[in-house]
C-alpha positions as CSV (number, residue, x, y, z in Angstrom):
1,X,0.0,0.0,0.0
2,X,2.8,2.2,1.0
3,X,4.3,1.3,-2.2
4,X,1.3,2.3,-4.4
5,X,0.6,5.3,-2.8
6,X,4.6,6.6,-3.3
7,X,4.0,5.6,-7.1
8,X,1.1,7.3,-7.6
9,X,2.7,10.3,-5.6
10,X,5.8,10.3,-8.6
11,X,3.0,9.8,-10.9
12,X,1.2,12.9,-10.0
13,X,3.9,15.6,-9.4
14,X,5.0,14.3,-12.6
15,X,2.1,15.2,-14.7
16,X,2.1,18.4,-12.2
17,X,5.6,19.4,-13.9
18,X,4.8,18.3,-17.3
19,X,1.6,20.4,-16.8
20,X,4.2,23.5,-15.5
21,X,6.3,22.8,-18.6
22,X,3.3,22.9,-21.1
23,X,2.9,26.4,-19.5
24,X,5.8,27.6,-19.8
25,X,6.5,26.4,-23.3
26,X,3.4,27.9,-24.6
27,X,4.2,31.6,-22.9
28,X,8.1,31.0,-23.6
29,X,9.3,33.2,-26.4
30,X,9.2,31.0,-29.9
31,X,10.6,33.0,-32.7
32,X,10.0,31.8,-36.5
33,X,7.1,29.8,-35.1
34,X,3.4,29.5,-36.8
35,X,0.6,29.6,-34.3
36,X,-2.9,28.9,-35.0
37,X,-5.1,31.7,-32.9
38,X,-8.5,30.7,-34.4
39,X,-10.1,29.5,-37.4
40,X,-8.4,30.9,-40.1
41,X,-6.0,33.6,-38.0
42,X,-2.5,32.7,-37.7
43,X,0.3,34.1,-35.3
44,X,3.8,34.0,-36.7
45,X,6.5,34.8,-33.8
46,X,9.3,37.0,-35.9
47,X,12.8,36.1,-34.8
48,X,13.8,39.8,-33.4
49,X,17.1,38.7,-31.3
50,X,19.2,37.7,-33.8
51,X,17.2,38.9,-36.8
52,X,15.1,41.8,-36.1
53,X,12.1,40.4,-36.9
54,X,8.5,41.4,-35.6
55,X,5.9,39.2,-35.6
56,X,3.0,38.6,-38.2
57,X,-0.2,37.8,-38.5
58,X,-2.2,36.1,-41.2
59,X,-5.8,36.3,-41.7
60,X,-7.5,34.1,-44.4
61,X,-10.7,35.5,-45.7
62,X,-12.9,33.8,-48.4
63,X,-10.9,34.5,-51.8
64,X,-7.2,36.1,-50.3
65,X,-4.9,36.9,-47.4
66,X,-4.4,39.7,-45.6
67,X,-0.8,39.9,-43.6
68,X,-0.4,42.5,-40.6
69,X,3.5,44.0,-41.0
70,X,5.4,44.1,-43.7
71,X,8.4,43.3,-42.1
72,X,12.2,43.9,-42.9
73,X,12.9,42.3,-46.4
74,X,13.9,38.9,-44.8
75,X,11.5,38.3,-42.3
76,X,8.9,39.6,-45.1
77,X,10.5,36.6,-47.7
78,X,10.4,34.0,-44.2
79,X,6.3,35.6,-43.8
80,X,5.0,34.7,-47.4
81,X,6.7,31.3,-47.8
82,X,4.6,30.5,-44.5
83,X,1.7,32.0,-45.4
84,X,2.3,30.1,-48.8
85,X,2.2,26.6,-46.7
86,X,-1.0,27.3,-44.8
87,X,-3.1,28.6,-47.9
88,X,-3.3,28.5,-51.4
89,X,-4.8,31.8,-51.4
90,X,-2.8,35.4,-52.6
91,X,-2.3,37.7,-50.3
92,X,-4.0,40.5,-51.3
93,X,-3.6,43.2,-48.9
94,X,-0.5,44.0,-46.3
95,X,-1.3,45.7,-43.4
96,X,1.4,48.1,-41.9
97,X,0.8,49.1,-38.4
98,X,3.7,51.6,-38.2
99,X,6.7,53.3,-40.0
100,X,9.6,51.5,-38.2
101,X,12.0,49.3,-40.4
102,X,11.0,46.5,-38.5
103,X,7.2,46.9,-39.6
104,X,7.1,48.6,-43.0
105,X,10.6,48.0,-44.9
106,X,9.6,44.8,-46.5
107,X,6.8,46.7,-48.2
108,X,8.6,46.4,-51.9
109,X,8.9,42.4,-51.3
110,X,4.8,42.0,-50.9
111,X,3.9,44.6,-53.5
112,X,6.7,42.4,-56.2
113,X,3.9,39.9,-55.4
114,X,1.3,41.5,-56.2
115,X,-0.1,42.5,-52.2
116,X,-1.3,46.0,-51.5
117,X,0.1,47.8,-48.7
118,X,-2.1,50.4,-46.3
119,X,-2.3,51.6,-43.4
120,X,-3.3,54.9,-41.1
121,X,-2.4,57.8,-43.0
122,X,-0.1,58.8,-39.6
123,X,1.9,56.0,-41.1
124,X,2.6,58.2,-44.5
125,X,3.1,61.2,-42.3
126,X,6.0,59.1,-40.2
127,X,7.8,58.4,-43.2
128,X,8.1,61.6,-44.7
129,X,9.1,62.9,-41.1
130,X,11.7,60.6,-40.9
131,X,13.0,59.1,-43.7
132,X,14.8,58.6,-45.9
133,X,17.7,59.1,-43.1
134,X,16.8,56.2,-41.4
135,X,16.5,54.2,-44.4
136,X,19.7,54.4,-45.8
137,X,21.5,53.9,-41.8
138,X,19.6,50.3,-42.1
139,X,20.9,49.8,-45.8
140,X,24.6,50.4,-44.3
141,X,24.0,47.5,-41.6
142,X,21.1,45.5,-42.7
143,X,21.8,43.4,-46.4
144,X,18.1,42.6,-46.6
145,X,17.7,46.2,-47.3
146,X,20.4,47.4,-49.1
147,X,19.8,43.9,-51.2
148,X,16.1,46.3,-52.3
149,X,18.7,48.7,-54.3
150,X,16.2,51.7,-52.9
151,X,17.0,55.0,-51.8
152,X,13.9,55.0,-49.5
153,X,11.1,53.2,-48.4
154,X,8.3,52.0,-50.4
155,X,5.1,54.1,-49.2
156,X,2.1,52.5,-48.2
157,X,-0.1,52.1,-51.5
158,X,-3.2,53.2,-49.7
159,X,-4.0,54.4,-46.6
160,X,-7.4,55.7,-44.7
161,X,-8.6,58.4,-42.5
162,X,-11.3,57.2,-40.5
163,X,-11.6,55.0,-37.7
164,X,-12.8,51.9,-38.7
165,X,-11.2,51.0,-42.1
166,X,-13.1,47.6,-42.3
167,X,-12.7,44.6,-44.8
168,X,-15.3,42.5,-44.9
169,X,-16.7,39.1,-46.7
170,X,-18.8,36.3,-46.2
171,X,-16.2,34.7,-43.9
172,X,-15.3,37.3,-41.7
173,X,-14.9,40.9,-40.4
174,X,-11.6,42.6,-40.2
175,X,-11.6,46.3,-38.6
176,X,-8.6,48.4,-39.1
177,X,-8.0,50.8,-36.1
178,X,-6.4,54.1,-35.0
179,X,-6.9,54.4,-31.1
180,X,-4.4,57.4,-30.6
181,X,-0.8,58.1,-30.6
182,X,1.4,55.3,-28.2
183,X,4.3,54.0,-30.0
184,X,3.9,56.4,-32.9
185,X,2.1,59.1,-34.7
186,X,0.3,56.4,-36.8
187,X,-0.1,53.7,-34.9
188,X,-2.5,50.8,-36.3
189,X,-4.6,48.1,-35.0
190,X,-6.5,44.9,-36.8
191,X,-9.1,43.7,-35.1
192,X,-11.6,40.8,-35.7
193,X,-14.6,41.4,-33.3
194,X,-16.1,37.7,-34.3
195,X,-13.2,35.7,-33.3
196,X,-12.0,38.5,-30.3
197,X,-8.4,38.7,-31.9
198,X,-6.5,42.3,-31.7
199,X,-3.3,42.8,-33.3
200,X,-1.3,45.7,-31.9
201,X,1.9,46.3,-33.9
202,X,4.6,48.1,-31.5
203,X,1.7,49.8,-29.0
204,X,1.8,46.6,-27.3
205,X,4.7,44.2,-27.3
206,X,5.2,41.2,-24.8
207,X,8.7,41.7,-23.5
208,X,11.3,44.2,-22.8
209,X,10.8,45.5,-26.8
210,X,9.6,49.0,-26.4
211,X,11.0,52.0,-28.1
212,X,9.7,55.2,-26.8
213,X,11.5,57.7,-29.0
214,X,8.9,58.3,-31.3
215,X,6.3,57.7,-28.2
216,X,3.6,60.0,-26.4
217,X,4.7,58.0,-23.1
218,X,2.2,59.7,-21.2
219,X,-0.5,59.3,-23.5
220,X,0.3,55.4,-24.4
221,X,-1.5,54.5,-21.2
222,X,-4.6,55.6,-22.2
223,X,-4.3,54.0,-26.1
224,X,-4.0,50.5,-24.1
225,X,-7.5,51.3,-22.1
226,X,-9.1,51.8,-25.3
227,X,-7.7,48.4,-26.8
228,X,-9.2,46.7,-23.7
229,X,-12.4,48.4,-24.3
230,X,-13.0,46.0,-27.2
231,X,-13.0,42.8,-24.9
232,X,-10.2,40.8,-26.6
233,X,-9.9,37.3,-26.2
234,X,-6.5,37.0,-28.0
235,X,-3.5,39.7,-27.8
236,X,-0.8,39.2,-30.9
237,X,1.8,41.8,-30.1
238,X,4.1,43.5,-32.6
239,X,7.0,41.8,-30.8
240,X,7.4,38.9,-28.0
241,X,4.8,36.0,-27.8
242,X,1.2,35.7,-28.2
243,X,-1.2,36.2,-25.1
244,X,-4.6,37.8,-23.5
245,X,-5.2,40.9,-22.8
246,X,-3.2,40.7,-19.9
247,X,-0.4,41.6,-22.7
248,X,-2.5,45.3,-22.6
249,X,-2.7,45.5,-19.5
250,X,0.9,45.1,-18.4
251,X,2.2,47.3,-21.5
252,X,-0.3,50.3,-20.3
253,X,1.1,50.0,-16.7
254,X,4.9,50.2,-17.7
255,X,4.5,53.4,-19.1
256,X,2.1,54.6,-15.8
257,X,5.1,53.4,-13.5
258,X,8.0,54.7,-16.2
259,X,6.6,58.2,-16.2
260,X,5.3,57.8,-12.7
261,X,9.1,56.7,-11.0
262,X,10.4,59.8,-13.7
263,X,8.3,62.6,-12.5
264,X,8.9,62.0,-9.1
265,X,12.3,62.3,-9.1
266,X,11.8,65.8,-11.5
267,X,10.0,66.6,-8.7
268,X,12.6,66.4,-6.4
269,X,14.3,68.9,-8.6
270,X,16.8,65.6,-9.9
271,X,18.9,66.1,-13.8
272,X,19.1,63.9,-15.9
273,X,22.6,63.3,-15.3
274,X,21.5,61.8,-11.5
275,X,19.4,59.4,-13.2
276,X,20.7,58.1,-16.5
277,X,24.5,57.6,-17.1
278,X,25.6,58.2,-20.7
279,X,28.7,56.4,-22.2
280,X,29.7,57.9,-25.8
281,X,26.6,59.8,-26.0
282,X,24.3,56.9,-25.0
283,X,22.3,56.0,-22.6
284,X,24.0,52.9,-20.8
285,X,22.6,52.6,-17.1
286,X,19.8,54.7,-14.6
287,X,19.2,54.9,-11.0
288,X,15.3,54.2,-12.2
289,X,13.6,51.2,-10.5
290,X,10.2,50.1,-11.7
291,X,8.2,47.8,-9.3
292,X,8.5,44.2,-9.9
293,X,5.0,43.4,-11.3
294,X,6.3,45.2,-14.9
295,X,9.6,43.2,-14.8
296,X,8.0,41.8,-18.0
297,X,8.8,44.9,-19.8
298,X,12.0,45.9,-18.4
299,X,15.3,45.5,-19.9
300,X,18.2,46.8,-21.6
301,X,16.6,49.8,-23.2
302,X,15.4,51.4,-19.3
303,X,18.1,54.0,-19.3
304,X,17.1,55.3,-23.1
305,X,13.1,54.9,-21.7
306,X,13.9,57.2,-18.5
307,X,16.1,59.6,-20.8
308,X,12.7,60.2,-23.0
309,X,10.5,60.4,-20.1
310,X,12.6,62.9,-18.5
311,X,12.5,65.0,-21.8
312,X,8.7,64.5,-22.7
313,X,8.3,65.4,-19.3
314,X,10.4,68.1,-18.5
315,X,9.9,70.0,-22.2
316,X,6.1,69.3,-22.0
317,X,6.1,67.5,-25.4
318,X,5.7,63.9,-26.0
319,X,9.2,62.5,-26.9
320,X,8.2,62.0,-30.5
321,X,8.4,65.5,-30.9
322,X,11.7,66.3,-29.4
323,X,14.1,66.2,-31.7
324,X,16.1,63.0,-32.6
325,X,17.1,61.1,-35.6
């Protein structure tokens, strides 16, 4: 009896671990990965620590495809032949939720084959802000890009104004969104209200990914209380895995406690120099401690996040409009 009872003890911690494991596996970071989401929605995990990747998402509607983020050049190639194994069907329309390289410089690849590009018309307005200086710095590092023999970055063939942008057929609903400015001036968010899916680009990201330079820090709070307004089931962030809305949730209160943990010690009359130390002109280290339930979203960018914050906040502008390249 004594004997059984120590088996079935082993027997049952070890489905308890392998139950643990399945856990972690599934929230564990799983880059150039295809995950189905629902019927028809796929989740592709882009490869963005030794690659730069963000993720994508593809949606198959009755006739065609539609693919949120362009992607670099590479990870746009690595996008369509996966798209190409789960459906016959073209993709007809690419989806670019932001300017950044990482989103929109594989626009040229999808439109060789035939896809449309759109997105927000803050997206247009981005890239003529910015580029084409930032293009031509990735062409000097990046192959994929300087492999497009461009001097700049393909527009978006079509963008829109107002708030839905929908596409819709006899198999499903898909509502393109502009909540307000977070990540960027044009950020841009696919949602499917049927299945509950909401893809975020950069406003969300699961993971210490978040670049604030082009931000509205203080206002990126409030953009993630409007994306859980619409109830989603499924979360498919611009970078890092897949998850709920508990992915929103955690990206809206990093940037409460970033600006929060900043203003305080502005407060306290601090300079920047007490709280970020710079080596060659960069930020490499801060005096900044968030609290540990946003550990998720801390990392090796914290002393560049504080140095913005302390800029929005001191020069009353959100950092995207403080000068930078």
């Amino acid at each position: 009896m004594r004997f059984f009872s120590s088996r079935f003890a082993l027997a049952s911690l070890f489905t308890a671990l392998l139950a643990v494991s399945f856990l972690i596996t599934e929230g564990a970071a799983q880059p150039n990965t295809t995950k189905r989401i629902a019927s028809g929605v796929w989740f592709r995990e882009g490869d963005i620590k030794h690659l730069g990747h963000c993720n994508n998402v593809i949606i198959e509607m009755a006739d065609y495809l539609i693919v949120v983020d362009a992607n670099f050049p590479s990870g746009a190639r690595l996008a369509m032949e996966d798209a190409r194994k789960l459906s016959s069907k073209p993709v007809k329309y690419v989806f670019i939720t932001h300017h950044h390289g990482d989103h929109d410089y594989g626009s040229a690849v999808w439109t060789a084959n035939g896809a449309t590009t759109f997105a927000y018309k803050g997206v247009a307005e981005e890239l003529k802000r910015y580029e084409p200086a930032r293009w031509q710095e990735a062409a000097k590092a990046r192959p994929d890009v300087a492999g497009l023999h461009r001097s700049a970055p393909e527009p978006p063939k079509q963008t829109f104004d107002k708030s839905p942008y929908v596409l819709k057929d006899s198999t499903r609903e898909v509502q393109f969104l502009f909540l307000g400015w977070a990540h960027t001036r044009g950020d841009g968010f696919a949602w499917l209200p049927k299945e509950r899916v909401l893809c975020t680009g950069d406003a969300a990201a699961n993971g210490p990914h978040n670049y604030t330079a082009d931000g509205n820090i203080g206002n990126w709070p409030q953009v993630m209380s409007a994306a859980l307004k619409l109830s989603p089931l499924h979360v498919l962030p611009g970078h890092g895995p897949a998850g709920g809305p508990e992915i929103l949730e955690g990206q809206g209160r990093f940037m409460r406690e970033l600006r929060s943990a900043v203003q305080q010690q502005v407060k306290k009359g601090a300079k920047l120099d007490a709280l970020v130390t710079m080596k060659e002109g960069k930020p490499v280290a801060t005096t900044i401690v968030l609290p540990a339930g946003v550990k998720n979203w801390v990392g090796d960018s914290l002393p560049t996040q504080v140095a913005d914050a302390y800029n929005e906040i001191t020069q009353g502008k959100p950092a995207g409009m403080l000068p930078h390249s």
